[in-house]
Legacy VTK file of the C-alpha trace (Angstrom):
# vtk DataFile Version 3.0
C-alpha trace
ASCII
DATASET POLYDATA
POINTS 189 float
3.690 0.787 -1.226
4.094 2.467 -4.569
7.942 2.547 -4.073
8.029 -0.937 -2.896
6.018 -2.173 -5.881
8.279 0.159 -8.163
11.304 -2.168 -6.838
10.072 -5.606 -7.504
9.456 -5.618 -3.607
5.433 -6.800 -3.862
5.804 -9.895 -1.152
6.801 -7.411 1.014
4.090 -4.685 0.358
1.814 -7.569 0.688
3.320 -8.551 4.110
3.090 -4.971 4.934
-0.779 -5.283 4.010
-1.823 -8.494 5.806
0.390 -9.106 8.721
-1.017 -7.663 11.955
2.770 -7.549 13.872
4.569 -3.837 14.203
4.729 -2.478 11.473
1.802 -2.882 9.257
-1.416 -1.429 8.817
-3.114 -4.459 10.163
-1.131 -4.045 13.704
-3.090 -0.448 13.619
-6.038 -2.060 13.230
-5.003 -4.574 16.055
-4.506 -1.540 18.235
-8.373 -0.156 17.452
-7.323 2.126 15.194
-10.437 3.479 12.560
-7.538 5.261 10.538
-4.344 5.433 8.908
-1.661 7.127 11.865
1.056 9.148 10.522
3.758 6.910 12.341
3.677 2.955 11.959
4.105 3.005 15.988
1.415 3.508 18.685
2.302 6.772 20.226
-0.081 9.726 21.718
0.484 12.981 23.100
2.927 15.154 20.964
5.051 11.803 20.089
2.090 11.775 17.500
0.833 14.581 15.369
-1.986 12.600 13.949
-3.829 9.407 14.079
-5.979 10.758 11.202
-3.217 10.585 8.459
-2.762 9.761 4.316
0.841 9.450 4.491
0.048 5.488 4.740
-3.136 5.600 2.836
-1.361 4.593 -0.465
-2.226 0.668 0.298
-5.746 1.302 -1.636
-3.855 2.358 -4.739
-1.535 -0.651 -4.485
-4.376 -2.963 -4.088
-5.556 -2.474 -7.741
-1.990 -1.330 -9.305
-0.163 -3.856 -8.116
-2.424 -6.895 -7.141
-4.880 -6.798 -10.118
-2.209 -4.722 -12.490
-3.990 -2.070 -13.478
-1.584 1.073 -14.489
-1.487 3.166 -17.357
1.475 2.857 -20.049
3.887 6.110 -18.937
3.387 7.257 -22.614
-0.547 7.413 -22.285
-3.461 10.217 -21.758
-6.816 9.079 -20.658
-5.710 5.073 -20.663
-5.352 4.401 -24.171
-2.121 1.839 -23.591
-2.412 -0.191 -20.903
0.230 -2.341 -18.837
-1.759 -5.289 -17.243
1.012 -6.643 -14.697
-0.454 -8.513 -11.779
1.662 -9.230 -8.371
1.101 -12.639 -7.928
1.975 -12.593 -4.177
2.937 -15.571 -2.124
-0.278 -17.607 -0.766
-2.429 -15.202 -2.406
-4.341 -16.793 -5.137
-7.130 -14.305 -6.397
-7.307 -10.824 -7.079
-9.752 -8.589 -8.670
-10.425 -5.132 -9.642
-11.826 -2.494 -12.022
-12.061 0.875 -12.635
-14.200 3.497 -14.748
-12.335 5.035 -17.522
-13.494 7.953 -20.029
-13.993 5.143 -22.825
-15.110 2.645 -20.176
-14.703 -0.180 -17.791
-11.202 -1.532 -16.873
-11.271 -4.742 -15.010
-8.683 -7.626 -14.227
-9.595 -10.655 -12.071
-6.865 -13.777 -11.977
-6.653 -16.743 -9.731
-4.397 -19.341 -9.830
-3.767 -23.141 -8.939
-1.003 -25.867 -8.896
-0.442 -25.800 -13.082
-2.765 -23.117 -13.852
-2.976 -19.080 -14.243
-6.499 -17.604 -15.107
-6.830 -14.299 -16.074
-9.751 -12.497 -17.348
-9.002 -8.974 -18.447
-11.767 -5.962 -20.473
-10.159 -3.594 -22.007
-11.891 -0.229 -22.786
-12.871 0.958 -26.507
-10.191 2.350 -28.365
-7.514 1.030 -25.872
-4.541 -1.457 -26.417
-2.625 -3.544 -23.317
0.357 -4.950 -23.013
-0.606 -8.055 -20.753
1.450 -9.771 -18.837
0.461 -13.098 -17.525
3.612 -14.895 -14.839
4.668 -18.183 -15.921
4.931 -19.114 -11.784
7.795 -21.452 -12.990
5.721 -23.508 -15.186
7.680 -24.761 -18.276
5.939 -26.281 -21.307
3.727 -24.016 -20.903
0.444 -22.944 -23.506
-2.031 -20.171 -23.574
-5.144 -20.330 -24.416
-8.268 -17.284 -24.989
-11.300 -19.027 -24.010
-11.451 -22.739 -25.573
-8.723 -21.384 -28.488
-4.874 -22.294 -28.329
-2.802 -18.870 -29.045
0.615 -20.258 -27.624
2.568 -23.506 -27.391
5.660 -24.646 -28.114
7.456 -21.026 -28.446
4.871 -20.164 -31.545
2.136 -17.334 -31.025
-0.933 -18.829 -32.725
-3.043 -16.101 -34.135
-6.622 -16.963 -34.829
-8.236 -14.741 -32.044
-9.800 -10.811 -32.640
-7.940 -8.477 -30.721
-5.362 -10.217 -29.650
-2.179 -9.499 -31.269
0.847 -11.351 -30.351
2.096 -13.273 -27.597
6.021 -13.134 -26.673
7.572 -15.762 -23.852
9.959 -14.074 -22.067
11.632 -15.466 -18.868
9.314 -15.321 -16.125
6.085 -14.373 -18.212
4.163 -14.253 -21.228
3.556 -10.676 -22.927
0.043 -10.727 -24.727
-0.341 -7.644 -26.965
-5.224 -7.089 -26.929
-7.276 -4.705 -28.295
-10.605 -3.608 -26.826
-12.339 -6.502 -25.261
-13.027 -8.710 -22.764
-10.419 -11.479 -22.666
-10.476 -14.849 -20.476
-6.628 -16.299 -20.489
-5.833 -19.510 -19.435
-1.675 -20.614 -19.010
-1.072 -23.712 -18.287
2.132 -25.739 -18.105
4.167 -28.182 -16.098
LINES 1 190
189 0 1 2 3 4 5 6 7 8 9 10 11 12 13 14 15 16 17 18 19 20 21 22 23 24 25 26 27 28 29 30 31 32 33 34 35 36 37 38 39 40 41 42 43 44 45 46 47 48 49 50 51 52 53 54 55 56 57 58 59 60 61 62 63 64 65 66 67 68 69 70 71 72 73 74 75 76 77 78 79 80 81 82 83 84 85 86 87 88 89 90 91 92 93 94 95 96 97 98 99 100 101 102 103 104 105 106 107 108 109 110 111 112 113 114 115 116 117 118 119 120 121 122 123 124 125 126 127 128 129 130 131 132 133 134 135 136 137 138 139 140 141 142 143 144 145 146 147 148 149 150 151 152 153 154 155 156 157 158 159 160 161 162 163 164 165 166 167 168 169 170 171 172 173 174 175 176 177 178 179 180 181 182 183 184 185 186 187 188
């Protein structure tokens, strides 16, 4: 899952997640299993070393790194720059997570809708993020930070504490934040 997500391949780490055909972990749970099995097949006897296995177990990790975005900038001790990068997977059209860091809570929650990306993002004390928020193939598109305009027409609009710029790129919008709890709205046509 992490290699797959490294790659650009989320739609099929989320296939991978939710499908319950061979392979997947869902067809596991299909076949009664309680746990991750070291080999995506159904095999006992020595065909099998283990049915009790974390070789797979990598899909919990995914959920919040790649679903909700949640990873820490390469350059970064105790999550002081954040990269908020959500997969925003095929019919999937929520996703939500948080963690606990040193300084604080961590959270990300988005859901989207024909027009319309909402993301609400908290970012710990004394952090920064880089947040990136897809476009979906909306053009004309704005952002807003609660009932505030920040973006339109190719022009960050400043106005709002914490965050820092906004930069349209080809698929997405890069939002530079502070600490604080942020609530996003991008919509276009």
């Amino acid at each position: 899952m992490e290699i797959l997500h490294a790659y650009g391949r989320d739609i099929l780490a989320y296939e991978l997640a939710t499908r319950t055909t061979y392979p997947s972990w869902g067809f596991m749970i299909a076949s009664g299993a309680t746990t991750m099995w070291e080999l995506w097949q159904n095999k006992t006897g020595p065909e099998m070393n283990s049915h009790n296995h974390p070789m797979f177990g990598c899909v919990g990790s995914w959920l919040y790194r790649a679903l909700a975005g949640i990873n820490q900038a390469e350059d970064s001790v105790g999550f002081r720059k954040l990269e908020i990068r959500p997969a925003m997977v095929r019919d999937l059209t929520f996703a939500a997570a948080s963690i606990e860091t040193i300084t604080g809570p961590l959270g990300v929650s988005w859901s989207r809708e024909d027009g319309t990306v909402k993301m609400d993002v908290t970012i710990p004390f004394n952090s920064t993020a880089e947040v990136t928020i897809p476009k979906l193939g909306l053009r004309d598109i704005m952002l807003f930070e609660g009932d505030t305009q920040i973006y339109s027409f190719g022009k960050f609009k400043t106005g709002v504490d914490g965050v820092t710029m906004v930069d349209e790129k080809d698929d997405f919008l890069l939002v530079k934040v502070g600490s604080g709890s942020y609530c996003f709205r991008l919509t276009g046509n």
